[in-house]
MIRO-613885 format. One line per field, with one value per residue (C-alpha): residue in one letter; x negated, y, z. Coordinates in Angstrom, 1 decimal, m for minus. Layout:
# MIRO-613885
res	[A/...]
u	[X/...]
v	[Y/...]
w	[Z/...]
# end
This chain:
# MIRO-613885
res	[X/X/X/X/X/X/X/X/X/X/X/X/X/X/X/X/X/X/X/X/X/X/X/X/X/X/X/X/X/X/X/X/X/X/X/X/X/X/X/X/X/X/X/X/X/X/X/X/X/X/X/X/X/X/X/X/X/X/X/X/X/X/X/X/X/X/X/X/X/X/X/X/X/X/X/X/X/X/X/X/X/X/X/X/X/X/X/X/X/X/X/X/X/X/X/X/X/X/X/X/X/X/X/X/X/X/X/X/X/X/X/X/X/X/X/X/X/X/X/X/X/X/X/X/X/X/X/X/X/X/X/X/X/X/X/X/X/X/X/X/X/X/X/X/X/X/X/X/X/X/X/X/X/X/X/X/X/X/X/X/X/X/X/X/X/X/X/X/X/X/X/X/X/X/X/X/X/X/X/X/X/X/X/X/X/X/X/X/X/X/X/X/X/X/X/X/X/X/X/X/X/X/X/X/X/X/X/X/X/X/X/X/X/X/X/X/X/X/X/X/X/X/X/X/X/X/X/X/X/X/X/X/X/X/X/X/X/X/X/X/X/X/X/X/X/X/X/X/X/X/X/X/X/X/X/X/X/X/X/X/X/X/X/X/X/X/X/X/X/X/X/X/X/X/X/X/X/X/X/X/X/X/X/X/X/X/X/X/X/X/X/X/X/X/X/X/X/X/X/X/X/X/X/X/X/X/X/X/X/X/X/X/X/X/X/X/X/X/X/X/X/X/X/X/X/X/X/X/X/X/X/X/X/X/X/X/X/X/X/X/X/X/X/X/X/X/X/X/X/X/X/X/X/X/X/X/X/X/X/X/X/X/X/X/X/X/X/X/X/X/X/X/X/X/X/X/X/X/X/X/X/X/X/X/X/X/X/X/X/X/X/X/X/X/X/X/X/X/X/X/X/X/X/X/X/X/X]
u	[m237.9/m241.0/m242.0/m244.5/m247.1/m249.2/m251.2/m250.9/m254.0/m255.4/m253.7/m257.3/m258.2/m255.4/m255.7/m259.7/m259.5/m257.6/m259.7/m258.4/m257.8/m254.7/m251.9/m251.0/m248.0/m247.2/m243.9/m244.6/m241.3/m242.0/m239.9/m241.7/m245.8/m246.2/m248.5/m247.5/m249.1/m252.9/m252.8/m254.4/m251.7/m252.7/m251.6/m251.8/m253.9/m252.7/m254.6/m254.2/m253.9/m251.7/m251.3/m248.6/m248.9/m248.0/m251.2/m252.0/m255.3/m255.8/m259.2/m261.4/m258.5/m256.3/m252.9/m251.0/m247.3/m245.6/m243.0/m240.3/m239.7/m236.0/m235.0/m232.5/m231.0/m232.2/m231.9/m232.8/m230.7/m229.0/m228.3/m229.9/m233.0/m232.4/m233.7/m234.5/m237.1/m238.3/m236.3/m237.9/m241.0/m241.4/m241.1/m242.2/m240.9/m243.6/m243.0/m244.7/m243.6/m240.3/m241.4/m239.7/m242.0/m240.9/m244.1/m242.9/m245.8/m245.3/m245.6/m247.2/m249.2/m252.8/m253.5/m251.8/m248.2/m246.8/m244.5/m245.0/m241.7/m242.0/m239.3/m239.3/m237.3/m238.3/m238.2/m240.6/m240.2/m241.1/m245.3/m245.4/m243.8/m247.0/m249.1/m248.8/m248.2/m252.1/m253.2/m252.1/m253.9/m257.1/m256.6/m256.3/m259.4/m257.9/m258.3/m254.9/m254.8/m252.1/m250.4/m247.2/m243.9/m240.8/m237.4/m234.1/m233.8/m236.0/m238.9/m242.4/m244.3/m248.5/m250.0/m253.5/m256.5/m258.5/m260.2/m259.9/m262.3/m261.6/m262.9/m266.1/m266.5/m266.3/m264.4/m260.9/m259.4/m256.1/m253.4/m251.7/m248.0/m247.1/m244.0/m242.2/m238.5/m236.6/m233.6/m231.2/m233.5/m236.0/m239.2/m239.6/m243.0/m243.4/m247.3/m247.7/m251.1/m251.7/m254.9/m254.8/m255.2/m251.6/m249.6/m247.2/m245.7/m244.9/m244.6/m241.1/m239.4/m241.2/m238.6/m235.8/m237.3/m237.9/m234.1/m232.9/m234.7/m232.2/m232.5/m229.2/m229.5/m230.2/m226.5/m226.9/m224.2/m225.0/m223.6/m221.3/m220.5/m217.2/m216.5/m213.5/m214.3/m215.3/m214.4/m218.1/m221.4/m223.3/m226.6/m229.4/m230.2/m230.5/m228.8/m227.4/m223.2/m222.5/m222.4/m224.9/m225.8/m228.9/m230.1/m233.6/m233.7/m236.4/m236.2/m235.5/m235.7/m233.3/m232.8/m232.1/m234.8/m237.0/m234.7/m234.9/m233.1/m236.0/m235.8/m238.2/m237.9/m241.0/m240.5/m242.5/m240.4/m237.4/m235.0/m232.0/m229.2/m227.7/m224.4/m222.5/m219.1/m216.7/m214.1/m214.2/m214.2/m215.5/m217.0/m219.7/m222.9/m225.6/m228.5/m231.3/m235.3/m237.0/m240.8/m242.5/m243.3/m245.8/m245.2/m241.9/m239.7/m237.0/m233.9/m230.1/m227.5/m224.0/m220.7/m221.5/m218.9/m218.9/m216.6/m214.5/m217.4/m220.0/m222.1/m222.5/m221.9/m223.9/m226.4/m229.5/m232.2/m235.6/m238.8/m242.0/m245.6/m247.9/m245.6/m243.2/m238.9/m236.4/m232.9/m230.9/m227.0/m225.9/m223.0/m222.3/m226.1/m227.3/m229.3/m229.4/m231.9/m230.8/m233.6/m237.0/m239.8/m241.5/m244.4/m243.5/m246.2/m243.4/m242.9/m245.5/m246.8/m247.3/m245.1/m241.2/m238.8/m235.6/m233.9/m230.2/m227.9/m224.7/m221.9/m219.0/m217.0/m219.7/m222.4/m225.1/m227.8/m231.1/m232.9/m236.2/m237.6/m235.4/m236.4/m234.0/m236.0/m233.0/m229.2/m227.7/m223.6/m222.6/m219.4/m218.5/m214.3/m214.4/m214.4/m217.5/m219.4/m223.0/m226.1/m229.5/m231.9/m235.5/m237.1/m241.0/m243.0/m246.4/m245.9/m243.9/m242.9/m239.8/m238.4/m237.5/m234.3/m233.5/m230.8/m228.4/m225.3/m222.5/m219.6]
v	[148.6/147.7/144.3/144.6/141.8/142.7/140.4/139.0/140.5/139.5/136.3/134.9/137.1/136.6/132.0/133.0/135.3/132.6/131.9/129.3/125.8/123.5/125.0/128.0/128.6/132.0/132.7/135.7/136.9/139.4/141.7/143.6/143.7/142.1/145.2/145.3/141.4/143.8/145.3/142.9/142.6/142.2/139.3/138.7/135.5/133.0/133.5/130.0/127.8/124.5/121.2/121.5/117.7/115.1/112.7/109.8/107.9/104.5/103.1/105.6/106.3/109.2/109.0/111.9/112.0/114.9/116.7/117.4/121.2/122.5/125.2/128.0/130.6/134.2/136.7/140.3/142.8/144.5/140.7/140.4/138.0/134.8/131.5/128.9/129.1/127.1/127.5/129.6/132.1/135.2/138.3/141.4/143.9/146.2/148.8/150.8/152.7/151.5/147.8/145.6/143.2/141.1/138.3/134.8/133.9/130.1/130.1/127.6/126.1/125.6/127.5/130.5/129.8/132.6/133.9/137.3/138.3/141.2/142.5/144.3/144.5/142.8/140.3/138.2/135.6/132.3/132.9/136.0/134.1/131.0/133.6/134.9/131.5/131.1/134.3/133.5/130.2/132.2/134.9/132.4/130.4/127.3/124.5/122.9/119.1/118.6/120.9/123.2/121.8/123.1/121.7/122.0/125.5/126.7/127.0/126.6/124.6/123.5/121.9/122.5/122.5/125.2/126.0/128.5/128.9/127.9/129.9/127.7/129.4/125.6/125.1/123.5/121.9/123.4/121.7/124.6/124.6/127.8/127.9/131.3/131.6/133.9/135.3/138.1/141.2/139.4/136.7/135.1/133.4/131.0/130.1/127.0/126.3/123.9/121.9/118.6/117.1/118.1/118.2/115.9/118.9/120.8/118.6/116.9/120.5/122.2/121.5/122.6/125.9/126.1/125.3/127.9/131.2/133.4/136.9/139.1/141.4/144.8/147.7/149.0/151.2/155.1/156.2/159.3/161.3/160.8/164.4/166.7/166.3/169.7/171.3/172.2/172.4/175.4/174.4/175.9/173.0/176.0/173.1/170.0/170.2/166.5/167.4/165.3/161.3/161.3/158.5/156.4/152.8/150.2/151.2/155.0/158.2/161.2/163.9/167.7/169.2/172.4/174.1/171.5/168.0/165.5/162.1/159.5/156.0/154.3/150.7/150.9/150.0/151.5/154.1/156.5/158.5/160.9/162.5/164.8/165.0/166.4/166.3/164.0/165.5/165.1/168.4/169.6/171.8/171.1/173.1/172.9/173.4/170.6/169.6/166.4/164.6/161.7/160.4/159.6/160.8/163.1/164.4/165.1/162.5/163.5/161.8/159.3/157.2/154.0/151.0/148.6/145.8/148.4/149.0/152.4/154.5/157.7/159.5/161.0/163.0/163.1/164.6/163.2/164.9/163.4/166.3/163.6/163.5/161.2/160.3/157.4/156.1/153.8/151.4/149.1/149.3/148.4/150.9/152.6/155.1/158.4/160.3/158.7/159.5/162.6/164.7/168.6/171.0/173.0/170.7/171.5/169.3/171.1/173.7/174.2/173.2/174.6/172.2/172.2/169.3/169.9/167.9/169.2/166.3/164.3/167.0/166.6/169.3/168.9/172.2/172.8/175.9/177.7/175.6/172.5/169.5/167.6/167.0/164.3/163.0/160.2/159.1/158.3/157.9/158.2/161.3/161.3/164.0/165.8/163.8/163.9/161.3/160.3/156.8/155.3/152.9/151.9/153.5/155.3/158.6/161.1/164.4/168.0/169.7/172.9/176.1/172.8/175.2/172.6/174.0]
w	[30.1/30.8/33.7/36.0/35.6/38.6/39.9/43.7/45.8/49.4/50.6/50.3/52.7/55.5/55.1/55.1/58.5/60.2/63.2/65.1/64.0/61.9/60.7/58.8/56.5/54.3/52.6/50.8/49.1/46.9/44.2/41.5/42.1/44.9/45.7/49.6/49.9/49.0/52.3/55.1/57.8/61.7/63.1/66.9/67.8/70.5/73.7/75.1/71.9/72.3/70.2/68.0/68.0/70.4/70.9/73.3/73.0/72.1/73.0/71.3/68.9/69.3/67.0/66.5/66.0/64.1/66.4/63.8/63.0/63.2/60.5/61.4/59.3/58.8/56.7/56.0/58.2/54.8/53.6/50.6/51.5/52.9/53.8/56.8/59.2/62.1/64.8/67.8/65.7/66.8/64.4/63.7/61.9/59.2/56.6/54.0/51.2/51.2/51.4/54.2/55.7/58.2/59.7/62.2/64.7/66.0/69.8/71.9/68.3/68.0/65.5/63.7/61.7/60.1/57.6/55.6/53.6/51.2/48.9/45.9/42.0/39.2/36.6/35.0/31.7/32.1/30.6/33.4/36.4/35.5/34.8/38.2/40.0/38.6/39.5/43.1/43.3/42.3/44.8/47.5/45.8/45.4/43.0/41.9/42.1/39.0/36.9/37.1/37.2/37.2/39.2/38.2/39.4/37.5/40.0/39.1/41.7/42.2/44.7/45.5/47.9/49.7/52.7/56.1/58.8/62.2/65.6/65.5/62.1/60.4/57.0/57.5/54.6/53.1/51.4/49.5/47.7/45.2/44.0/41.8/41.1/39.5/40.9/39.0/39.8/42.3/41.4/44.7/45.0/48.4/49.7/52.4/53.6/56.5/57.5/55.6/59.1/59.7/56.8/58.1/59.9/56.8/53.9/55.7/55.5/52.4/50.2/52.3/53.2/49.4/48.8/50.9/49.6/48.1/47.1/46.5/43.5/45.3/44.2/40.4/41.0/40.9/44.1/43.5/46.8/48.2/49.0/46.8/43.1/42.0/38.4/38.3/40.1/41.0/43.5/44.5/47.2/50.1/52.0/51.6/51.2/50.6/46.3/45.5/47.0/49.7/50.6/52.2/51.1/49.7/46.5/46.4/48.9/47.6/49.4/49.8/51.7/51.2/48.6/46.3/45.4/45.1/43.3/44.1/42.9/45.0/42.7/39.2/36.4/37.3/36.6/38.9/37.7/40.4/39.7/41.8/42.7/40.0/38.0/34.7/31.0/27.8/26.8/29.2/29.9/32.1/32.9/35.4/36.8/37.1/37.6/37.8/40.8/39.5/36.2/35.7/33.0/34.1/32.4/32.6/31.9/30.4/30.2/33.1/33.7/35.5/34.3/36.7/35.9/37.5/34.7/33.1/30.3/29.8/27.4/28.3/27.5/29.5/29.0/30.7/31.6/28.5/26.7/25.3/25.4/23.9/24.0/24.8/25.0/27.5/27.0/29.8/30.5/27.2/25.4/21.9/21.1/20.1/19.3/18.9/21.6/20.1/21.2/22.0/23.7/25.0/27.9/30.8/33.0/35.7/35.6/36.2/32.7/32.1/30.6/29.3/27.9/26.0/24.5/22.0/20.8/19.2/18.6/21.8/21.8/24.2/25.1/26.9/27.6/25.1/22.4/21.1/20.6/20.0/18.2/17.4/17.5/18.6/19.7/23.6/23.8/28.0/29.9/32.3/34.7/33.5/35.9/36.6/35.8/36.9/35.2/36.1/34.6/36.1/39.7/42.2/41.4/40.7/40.0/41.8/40.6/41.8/40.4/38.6/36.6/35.2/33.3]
# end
């Protein structure tokens, strides 16, 4: 599988467009490209702004005193993203495409605090995770004042200095912290910004609000529907009768709907296998009409079975629109090619495929269109059900299955 290395695009703008003076913090949590942090997000701006910082005056002198921020719990209402913020932000609530964003407004400060959570899936080595650290610096045009270190989690940290405009439209200096960590399926990059004029708010809780991100592994189990195991299936998607898992979530929308059961992972880089409710066995026959939605690969899946660890056993064979199939066995998730990607013009792009999948013992036999592209035997000891399977690389996109015929 392939890891997104996308860079991180328009923070620069949202720290530049900040029009009123001191303090502004970002906490962009973000899983796969970080894509959803390129869309400028509309922040309300305080009508009346107030010090954040207690002051008296001495002579000509006025001294400022830090009033100490308290940090509360939150976390994302399906559990999985978690961390502390200062006790008594707003939020709001945002989403597009699937992506979850959720952005705090400090009341009664001065200028403008926020934080901007995004999630997505992915997973970055260690050269990706600093490349994109970087990237993130340069997108928010700062200079870093040392170099990258790393803690003893495993998170990569700079400090560096920028600038913001205030509502006079003068420059404000910025002291910046970046930090990237990777969790099981998640990178989780955290941006601070405040006016070096009032750091000593931040600085005395960075750390802890840094300790606290967590981000759950999001469910790698295919859900099967918990409706009466079948012996076989026989759909034409006229309606949906609980066969086959629907479902609307950050990562995925399946669903029955206009005579068709449509697939569509909306996470680059990913891949779904959907398989309906029947009854286990080791010689099987799948056939179906599918048709590209995007450019994913899409395919049929036979002798899925989950084990009691929740990973999977399966093969597959998928074809994909630049005219191209392989196949591939799965064994507790890990992967062993079965037949090489090949080129075949009797896929179409843009038309419906017929495509069938059939196992006999050992012997598996891939057909499309009439015409087998692929056999090969391997041996798979556990009964399983017949699936269907949709994979993407570079963007969003899925499949559409329609007349599915198990036996």
């Amino acid at each position: 599988m392939r890891r997104d290395q996308s860079p991180m695009r328009g923070l620069s703008r949202i720290i530049n467009g900040v029009k009123q003076p001191t303090i502004f913090l970002i906490i962009c949590i973000a899983i796969w490209s970080l894509a959803a942090c390129s869309r400028p997000v509309a922040v309300p701006a305080f009508a009346t702004p107030t010090a954040v910082l207690a002051a008296e005056v001495l002579g000509e002198t006025v001294v400022t005193t830090p009033v100490p921020l308290t940090l509360v719990p939150w976390q994302s209402p399906d559990g999985r993203v978690q961390l502390r913020v200062p006790q008594a932000w707003s939020i709001e609530s945002h989403s597009d495409a699937g992506r979850a964003l959720w952005i705090w407004n400090a009341p009664n400060q001065r200028g403008l605090i926020s934080l901007l959570l995004i999630a997505s899936p992915t997973a970055l080595d260690k050269s990706a995770r600093q490349e994109l650290l970087l990237q993130t610096l340069n997108q928010l045009g700062a200079t870093n004042q040392g170099d990258i270190r790393t803690d003893d989690q495993e998170r990569m940290l700079i400090e560096a200095s920028g600038s913001g405009t205030n509502r006079a439209g003068s420059a404000v200096p910025l002291w910046i912290r970046v930090s990237i960590q990777q969790f099981a399926d998640s990178v989780a990059i955290v941006v601070m910004s405040v006016p070096e004029s009032d750091i000593a708010l931040i600085q005395p809780v960075s750390d802890q609000i840094l300790a606290t991100v967590d981000v759950a592994p999001l469910p790698t189990v295919t859900p099967i529907p918990t409706t009466t195991p079948a012996p076989f299936t026989k759909d034409t998607f006229d309606q949906s009768d609980g066969k086959w898992f629907e479902g609307d979530d950050l990562r995925r929308a399946i669903a029955v709907r206009d005579g068709v059961y449509r697939i569509y992972l909306r996470m680059a880089d990913s891949y779904y296998l959907s398989a309906p409710a029947e009854i286990t066995r080791l010689d099987q026959h799948i056939s179906v009409d599918m048709a590209f939605d995007g450019s994913a690969r899409i395919g049929t899946a036979l002798r899925f079975h989950a084990r009691p660890d929740d990973t999977r056993d399966y093969v597959v064979c998928w074809i994909s629109p630049l005219q191209r199939f392989g196949c591939v066995r799965s064994d507790g998730d890990q992967w062993q090619t079965m037949q090489d990607v090949t080129d075949s013009t009797i896929i179409k792009p843009t038309e419906v495929n017929h495509v069938e999948f059939t196992v006999k013992g050992d012997q598996y036999t891939f057909t499309v269109n009439g015409s087998v592209l692929a056999t090969f035997a391997t041996t798979m000891p556990d009964a399983g059900v017949p699936g269907l399977y949709v994979e993407t690389f570079d963007a969003a996109a899925g499949g559409l299955f329609d007349n599915v015929e198990t036996s």
